[in-house]
Structures are given as structure tokens and as C-alpha cells.
C-alpha positions in Angstrom: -28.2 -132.8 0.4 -29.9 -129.6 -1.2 -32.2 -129.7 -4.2 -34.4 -126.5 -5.3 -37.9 -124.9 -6.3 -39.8 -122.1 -6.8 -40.2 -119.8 -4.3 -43.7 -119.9 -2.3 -45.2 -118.0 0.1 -44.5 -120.1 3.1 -40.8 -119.7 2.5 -40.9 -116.1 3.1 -40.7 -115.7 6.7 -37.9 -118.0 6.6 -36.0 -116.1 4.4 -36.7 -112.7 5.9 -34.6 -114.4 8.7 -31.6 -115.0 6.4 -29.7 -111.5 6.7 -28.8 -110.8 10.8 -27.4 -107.9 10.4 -28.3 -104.4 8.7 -25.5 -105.2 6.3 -26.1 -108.3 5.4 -29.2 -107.5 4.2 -27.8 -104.3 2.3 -25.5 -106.6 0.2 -28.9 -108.6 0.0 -30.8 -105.7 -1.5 -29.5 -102.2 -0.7 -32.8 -100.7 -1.0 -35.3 -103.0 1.5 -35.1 -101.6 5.8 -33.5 -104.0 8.4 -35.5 -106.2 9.0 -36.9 -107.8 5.8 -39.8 -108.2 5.8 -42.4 -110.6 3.8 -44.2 -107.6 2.1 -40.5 -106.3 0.9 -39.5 -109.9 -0.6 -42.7 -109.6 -2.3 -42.1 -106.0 -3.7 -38.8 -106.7 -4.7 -40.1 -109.7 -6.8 -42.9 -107.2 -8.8 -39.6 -106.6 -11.5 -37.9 -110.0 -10.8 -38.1 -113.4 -12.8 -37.4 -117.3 -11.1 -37.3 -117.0 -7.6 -35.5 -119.5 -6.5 -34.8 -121.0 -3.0 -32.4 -124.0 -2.1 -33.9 -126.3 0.2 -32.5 -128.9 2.5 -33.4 -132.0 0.6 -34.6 -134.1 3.7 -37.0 -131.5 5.3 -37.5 -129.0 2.2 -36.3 -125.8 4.4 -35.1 -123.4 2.6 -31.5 -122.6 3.2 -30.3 -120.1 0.1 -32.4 -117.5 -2.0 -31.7 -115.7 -5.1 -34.0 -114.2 -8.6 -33.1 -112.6 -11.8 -33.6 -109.3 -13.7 -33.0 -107.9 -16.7 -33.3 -110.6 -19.1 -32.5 -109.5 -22.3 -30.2 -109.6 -25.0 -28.7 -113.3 -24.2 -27.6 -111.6 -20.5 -29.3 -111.8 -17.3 -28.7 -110.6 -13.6 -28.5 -112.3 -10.2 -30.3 -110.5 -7.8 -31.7 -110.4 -4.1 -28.9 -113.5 -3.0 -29.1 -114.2 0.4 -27.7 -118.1 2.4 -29.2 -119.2 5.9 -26.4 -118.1 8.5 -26.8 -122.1 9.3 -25.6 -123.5 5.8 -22.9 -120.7 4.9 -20.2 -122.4 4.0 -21.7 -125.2 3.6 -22.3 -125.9 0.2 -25.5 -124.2 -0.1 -23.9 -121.1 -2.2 -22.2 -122.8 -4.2 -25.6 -124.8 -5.1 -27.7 -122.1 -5.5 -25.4 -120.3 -7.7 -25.3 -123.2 -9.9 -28.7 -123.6 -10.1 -29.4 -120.1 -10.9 -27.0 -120.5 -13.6 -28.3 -123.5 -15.0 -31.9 -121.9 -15.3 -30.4 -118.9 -17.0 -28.5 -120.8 -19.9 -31.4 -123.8 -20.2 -34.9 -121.2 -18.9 -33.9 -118.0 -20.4 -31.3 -118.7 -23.1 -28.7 -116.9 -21.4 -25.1 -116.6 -22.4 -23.5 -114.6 -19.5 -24.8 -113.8 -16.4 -24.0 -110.4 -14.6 -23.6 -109.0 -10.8 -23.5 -106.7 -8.6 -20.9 -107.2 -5.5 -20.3 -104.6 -2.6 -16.9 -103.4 -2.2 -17.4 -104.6 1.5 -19.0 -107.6 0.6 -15.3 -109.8 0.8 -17.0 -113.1 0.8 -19.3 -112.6 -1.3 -16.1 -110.9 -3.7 -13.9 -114.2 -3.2 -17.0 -116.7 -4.0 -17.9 -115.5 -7.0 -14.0 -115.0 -8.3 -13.7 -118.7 -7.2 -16.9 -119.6 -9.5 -15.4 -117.9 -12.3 -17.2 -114.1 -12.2 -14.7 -111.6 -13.3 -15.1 -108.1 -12.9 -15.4 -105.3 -15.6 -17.0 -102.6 -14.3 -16.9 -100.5 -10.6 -19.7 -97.9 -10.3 -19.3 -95.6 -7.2 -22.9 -95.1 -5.8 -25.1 -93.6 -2.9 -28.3 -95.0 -1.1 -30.1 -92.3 1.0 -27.7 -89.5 0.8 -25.4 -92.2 2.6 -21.5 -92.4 2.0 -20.0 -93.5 -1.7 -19.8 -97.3 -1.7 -18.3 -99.3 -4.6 -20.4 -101.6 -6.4 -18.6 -103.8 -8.6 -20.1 -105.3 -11.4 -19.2 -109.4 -12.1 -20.0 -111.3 -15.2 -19.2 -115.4 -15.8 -19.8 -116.6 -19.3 -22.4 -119.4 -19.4 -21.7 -120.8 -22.8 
């Protein structure tokens, strides 16, 4: 059903249409202005390594998006995740999340890979405790002189 490749340019309208709301695209990447835009994707990816976008095997639509940074060290972190609102549930996190991980150990050498998870974020918390993320660090942060919200920091072993 869902299969994967590099990121291209086409895909990037597409997956500016992934987050709906103003929130969902903060979980997405806290820093980029509802709505995302092409030209923000691209900025983000100026410090980012593999991205990655699942794609619908029949049609090759991209359904699911994700990247790394900071690779160093036998670590990595999973960045800039988004799913289309269509394929939620579906499958098509559980796929990319694989993948990514997959890339990291076999790509990159990895050993563990690390997130970050909005306190609000409770899907996102409960899918990555059911792939086998564990917590082990909350930071209490700022964007824009906004109100504190808890990032908590995940890691899964790889090896």
C-alpha cells in the first residue's frame, strides 16, 4: 500500500497542505507561519538530512513527511513529521516512522533515534509510546514571547 522516496519539488505543495490547523503545523515545526508554505519546507531543509515522504504506492502521492538533524555521535533526530489528514490512522505513520528508522540505523549508522513531542501533541505522545519511544527529558520552552509549553524529548533504541 505505501512505499517511499526522496523528497522532490513537486511534492511540496502537497505537503504544505498536510497541517489544517495553526497547531498542527506547530507540532509540525513550531517555528514556520500558518500556512506552510513551499519556500518554508525548503528553509527548514537548509540544516536537515533525508527528506523523506511516504507515498501511496498506486499513484505515488505523498501521504506522510518527515527529515533528520543532528546526526552525530551514533544519534539522530526526527524532525519536521507531518501525515495527510486523509491517511491518519491509516497506516501511513506507522510506515513512515519505520522507514525513517530504518534509514537512520542502515544510512547514517544510527543507534538511537531522538524526538521532540508537544505536551499537547496526545496523539502524537501515544504513537510514539506504542513504537517504543520513551521519554527522558521535558524542557519547558517559549516561541515568540508565547506561553510556556512542554516539549518532551523521546528516544527508541535502534540497535
Amino acid at each position: 500500500m505505501y512505499t517511499y522516496r526522496p523528497l522532490n519539488e513537486l511534492d511540496l505543495e502537497l505537503i504544505c497542505g498536510f497541517p489544517q490547523t495553526p497547531e498542527e503545523l506547530f507540532y509540525m515545526s513550531p517555528r514556520s507561519g500558518f500556512p506552510l508554505t513551499p519556500q518554508q519546507v525548503m528553509d527548514l531543509l537548509e540544516n536537515r538530512l533525508e527528506p523523506t515522504v511516504i507515498v501511496e504506492a498506486s499513484t505515488d502521492r505523498p501521504v506522510a513527511y518527515a527529515n533528520f538533524y543532528d546526526v552525530k555521535d551514533g544519534s539522530a533526530w526526527l524532525g519536521n513529521v507531518i501525515v495527510a489528514p486523509d491517511h491518519r490512522g491509516k497506516g501511513a505513520s506507522k510506515e513512515l516512522l519505520q522507514t525513517m528508522m530504518r534509514l537512520a540505523k542502515t544510512k547514517y549508522g544510527v543507534n538511537s533515534l531522538h524526538l521532540s513531542c508537544h505536551n499537547t501533541n496526545t496523539r502524537g505522545l501515544v504513537f510514539y509510546h506504542k513504537q517504543g519511544f520513551k521519554p527522558y527529558e521535558v524542557n519547558i520552552t517559549t516561541l515568540n514571547g508565547d506561553a510556556a509549553m512542554i516539549t518532551i524529548q523521546m528516544k527508541r533504541d535502534l540497535t
